[in-house]
BAFIMAR-203169 format. One line per 10 residues: number of its first residue (from 1); their letters; for each residue x, y, z of N, C-alpha, C. Coordinates in steps of 0.001 Angstrom, whole numbers. Layout:
# BAFIMAR-203169
NUM) a) X:Y:Z:X:Y:Z:X:Y:Z | ...
# end
This chain:
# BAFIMAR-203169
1) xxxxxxxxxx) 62084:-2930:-26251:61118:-3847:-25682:59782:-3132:-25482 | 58569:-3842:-26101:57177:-3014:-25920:56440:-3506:-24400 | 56444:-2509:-23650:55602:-2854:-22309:54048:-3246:-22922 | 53491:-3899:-22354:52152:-4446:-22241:51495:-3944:-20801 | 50302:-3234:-20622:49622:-2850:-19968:48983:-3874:-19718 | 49122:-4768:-18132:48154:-5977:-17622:46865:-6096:-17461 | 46641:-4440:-17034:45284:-4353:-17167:44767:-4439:-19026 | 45594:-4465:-19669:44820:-3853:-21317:44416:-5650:-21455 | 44990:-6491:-21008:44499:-7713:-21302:43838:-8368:-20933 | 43526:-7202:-19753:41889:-7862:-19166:40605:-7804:-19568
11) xxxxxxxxxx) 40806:-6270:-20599:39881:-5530:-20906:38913:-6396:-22294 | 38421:-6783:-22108:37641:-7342:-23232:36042:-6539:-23731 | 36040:-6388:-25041:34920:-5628:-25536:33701:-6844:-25153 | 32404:-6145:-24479:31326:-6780:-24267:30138:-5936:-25031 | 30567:-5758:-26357:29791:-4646:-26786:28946:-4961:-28161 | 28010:-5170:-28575:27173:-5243:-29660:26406:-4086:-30337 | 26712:-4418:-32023:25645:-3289:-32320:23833:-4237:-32866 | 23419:-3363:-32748:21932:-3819:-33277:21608:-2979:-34639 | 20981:-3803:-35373:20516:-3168:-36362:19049:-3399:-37221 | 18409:-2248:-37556:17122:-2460:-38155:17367:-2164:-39271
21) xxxxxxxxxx) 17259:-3057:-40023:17572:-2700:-41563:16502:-2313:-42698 | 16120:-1673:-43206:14902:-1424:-44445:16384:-880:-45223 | 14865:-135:-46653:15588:-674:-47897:15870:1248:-47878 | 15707:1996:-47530:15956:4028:-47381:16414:3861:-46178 | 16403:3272:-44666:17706:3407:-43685:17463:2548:-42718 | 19067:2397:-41884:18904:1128:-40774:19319:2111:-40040 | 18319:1455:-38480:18207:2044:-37499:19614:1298:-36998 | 20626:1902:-35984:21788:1675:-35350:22087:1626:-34195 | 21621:420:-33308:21605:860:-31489:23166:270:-30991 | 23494:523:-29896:24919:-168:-28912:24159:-571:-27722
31) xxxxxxxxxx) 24701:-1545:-27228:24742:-2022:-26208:25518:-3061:-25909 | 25527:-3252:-24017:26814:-4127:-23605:25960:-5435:-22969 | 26635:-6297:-22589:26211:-7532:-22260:26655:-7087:-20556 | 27125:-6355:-20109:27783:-6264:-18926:26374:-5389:-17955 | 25811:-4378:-18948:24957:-3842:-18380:23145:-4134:-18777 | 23674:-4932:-19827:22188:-5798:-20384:20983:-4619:-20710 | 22199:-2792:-21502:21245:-2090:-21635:21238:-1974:-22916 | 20749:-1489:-24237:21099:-1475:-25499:20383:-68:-25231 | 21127:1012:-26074:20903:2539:-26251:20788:2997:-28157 | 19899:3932:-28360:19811:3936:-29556:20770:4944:-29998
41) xxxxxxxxxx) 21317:4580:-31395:22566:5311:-31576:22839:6566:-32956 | 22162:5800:-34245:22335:6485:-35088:21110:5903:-35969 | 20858:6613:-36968:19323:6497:-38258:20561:6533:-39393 | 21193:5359:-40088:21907:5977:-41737:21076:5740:-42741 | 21125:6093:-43717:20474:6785:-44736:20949:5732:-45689 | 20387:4770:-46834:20825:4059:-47258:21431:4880:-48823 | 22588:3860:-49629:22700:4894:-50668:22046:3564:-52130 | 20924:3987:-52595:20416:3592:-53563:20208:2041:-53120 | 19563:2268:-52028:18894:712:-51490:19906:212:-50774 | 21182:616:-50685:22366:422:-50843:22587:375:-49011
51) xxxxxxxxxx) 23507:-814:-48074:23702:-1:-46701:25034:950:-46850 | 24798:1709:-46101:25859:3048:-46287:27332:2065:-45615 | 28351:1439:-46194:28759:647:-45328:29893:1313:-44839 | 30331:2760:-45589:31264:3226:-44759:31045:4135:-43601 | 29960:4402:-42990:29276:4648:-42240:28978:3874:-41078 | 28838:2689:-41712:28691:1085:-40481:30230:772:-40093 | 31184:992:-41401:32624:1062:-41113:33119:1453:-39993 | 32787:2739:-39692:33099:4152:-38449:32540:3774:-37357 | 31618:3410:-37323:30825:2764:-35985:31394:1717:-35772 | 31539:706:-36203:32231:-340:-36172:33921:-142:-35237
61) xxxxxxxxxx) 34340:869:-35750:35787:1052:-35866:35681:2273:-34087 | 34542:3060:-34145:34255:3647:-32699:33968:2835:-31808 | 32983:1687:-31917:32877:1265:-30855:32835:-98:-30635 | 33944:-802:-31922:34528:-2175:-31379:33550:-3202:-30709 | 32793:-3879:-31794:31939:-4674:-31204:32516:-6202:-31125 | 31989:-7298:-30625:32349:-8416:-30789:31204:-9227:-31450 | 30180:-8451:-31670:29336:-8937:-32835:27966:-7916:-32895 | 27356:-8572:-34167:25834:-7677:-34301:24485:-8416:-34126 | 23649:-8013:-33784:22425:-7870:-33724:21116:-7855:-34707 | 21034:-8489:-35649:19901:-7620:-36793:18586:-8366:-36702
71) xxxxxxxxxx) 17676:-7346:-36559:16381:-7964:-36327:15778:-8270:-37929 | 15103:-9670:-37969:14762:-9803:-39444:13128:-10490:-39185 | 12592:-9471:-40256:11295:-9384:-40071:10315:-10220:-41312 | 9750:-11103:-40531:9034:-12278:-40920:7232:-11666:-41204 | 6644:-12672:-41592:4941:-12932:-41740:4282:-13306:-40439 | 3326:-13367:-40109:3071:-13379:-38874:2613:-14991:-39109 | 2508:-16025:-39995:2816:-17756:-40439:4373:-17465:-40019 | 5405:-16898:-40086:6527:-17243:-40204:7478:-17465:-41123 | 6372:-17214:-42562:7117:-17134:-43521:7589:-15668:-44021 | 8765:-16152:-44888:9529:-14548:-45516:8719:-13564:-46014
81) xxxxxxxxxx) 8875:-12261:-45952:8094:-11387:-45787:9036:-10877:-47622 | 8762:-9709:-48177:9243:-9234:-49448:10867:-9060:-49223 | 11166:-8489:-47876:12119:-7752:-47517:13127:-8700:-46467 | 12494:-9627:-46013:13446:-11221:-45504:14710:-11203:-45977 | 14702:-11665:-47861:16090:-11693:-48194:16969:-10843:-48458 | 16893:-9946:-48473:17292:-8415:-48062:17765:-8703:-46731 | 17366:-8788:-45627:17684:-8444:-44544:18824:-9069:-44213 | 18321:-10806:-44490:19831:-11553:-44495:20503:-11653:-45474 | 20857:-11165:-46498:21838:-11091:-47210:22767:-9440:-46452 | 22293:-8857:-45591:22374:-7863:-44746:23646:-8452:-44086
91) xxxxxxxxxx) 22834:-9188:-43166:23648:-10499:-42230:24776:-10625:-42571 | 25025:-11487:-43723:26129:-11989:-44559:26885:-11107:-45126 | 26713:-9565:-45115:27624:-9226:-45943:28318:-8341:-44312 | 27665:-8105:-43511:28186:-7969:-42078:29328:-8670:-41812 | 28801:-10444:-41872:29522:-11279:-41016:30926:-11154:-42334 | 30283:-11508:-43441:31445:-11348:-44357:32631:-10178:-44138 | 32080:-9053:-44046:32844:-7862:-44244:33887:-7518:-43342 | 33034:-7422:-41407:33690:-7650:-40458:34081:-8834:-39358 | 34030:-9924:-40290:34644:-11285:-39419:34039:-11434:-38088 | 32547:-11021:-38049:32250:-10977:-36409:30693:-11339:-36833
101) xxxxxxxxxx) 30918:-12180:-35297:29140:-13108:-35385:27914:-11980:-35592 | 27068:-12873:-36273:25675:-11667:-36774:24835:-13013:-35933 | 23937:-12657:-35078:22792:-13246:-34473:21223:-12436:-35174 | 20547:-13305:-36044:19151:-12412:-36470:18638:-12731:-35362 | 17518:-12170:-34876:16514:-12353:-34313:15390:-11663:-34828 | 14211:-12169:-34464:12584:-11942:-35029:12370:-10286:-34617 | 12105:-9633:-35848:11825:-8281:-34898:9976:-7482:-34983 | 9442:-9047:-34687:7823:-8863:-35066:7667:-7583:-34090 | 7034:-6257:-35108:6405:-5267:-34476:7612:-4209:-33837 | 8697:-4702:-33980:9362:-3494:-33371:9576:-1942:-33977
111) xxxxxxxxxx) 9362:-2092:-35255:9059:-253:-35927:7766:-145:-35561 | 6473:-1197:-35517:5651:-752:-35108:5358:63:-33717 | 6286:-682:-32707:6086:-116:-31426:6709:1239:-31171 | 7750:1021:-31683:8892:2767:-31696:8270:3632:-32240 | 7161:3254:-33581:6477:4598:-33453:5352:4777:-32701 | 5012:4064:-32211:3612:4092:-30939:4390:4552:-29951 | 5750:4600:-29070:6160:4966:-28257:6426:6400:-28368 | 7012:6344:-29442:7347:8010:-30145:6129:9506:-30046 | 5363:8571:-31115:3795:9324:-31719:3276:9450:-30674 | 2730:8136:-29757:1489:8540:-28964:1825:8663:-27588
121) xxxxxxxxxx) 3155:8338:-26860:3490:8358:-25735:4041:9788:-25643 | 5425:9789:-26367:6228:10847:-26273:5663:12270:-27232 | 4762:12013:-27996:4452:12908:-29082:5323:13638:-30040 | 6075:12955:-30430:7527:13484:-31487:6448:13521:-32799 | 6942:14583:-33255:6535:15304:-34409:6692:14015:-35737 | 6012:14124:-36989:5967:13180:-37500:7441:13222:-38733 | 8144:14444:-38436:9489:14762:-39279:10731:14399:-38511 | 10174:14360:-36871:11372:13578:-35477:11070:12320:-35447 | 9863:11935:-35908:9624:10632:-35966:10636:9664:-36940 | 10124:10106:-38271:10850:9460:-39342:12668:9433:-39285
131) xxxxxxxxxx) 12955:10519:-38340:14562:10686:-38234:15013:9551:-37371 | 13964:9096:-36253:14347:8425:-34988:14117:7342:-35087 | 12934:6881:-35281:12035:5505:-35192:12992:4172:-35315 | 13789:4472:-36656:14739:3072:-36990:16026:2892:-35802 | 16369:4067:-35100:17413:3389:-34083:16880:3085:-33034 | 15110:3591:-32659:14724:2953:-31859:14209:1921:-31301 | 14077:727:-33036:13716:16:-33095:14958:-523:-32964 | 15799:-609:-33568:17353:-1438:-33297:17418:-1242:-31959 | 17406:-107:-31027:17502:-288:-29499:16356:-2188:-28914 | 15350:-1529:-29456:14465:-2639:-29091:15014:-4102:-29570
141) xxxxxxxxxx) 15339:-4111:-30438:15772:-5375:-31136:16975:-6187:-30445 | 18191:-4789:-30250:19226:-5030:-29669:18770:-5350:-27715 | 17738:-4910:-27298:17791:-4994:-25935:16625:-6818:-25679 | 15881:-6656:-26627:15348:-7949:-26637:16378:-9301:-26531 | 17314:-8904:-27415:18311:-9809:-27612:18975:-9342:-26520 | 19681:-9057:-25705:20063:-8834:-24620:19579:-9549:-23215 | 18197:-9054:-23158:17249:-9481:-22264:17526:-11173:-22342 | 16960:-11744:-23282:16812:-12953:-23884:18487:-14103:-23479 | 19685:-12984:-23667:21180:-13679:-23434:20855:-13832:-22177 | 20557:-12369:-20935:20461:-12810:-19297:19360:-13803:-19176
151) xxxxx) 18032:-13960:-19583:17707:-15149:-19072:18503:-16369:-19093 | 19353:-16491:-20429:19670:-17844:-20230:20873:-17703:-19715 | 21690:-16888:-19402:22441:-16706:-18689:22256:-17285:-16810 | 21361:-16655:-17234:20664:-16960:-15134:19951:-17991:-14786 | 19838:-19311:-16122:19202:-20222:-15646:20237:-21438:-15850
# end
């Protein structure tokens, strides 16, 4: 007979990844809905435009999400930008691959800001820059979307 731990069935993952996707690497943040913080996690390296997906595999498989995050970046009209269908065909091969909800959201300006936070706040070198920038923009992306669940959460 297999015991079941009562507490293990309480335990439910409240955990999302975020992702900034370009066409050389996606930025990789975590965050929980419990603490409404998103943390930046990993920069992968794409292989021939390609997302590294056994790489997203491992993350996936570390830290058990119940869905993702991907910020998809528009025209400032609102129309598709070069790199739009790229991004969501991103989406789809996510939701396809690991059976778990993909939410896009707009990620107007968020590589822009991660490197203004980086460069001119923090002053990271322009070789720490290029290593960092994309999970810090997925942090942003992922915590916007976060932010955005507690408002409507609290109203």
């Amino acid at each position: 007979m297999v015991k079941i731990d009562p507490l293990a069935s309480k335990i439910s993952s409240d955990t999302y990844l975020g992702f900034d996707f370009g066409n050389k690497k996606i930025g990789v943040a975590v965050g929980q809905t419990t603490t409404a913080i998103a943390n930046p996690l990993q920069t992968l390296r794409s292989i021939n435009q390609k997302p590294h997906w056994e790489l997203i595999s491992q993350l996936i498989k570390e830290w058990n999400p119940i869905g993702f995050i991907v910020g998809i970046s528009k025209q400032a009209d609102g129309s598709d930008n070069i790199i739009t269908p790229r991004m969501l065909k991103f989406c789809r091969q996510l939701e396809g691959r690991y059976n778990l909800p993909v939410y896009p959201i707009d990620e107007a300006l968020t590589t822009f800001e991660a490197k203004q936070l980086l460069f001119d706040d923090l002053h990271v070198s322009a070789d720490k820059l290029w290593e960092v920038q994309d999970q810090l923009a997925a942090q942003l992306i992922l915590q916007s979307w976060l932010n955005n669940r507690l408002k409507t959460d609290v109203q």
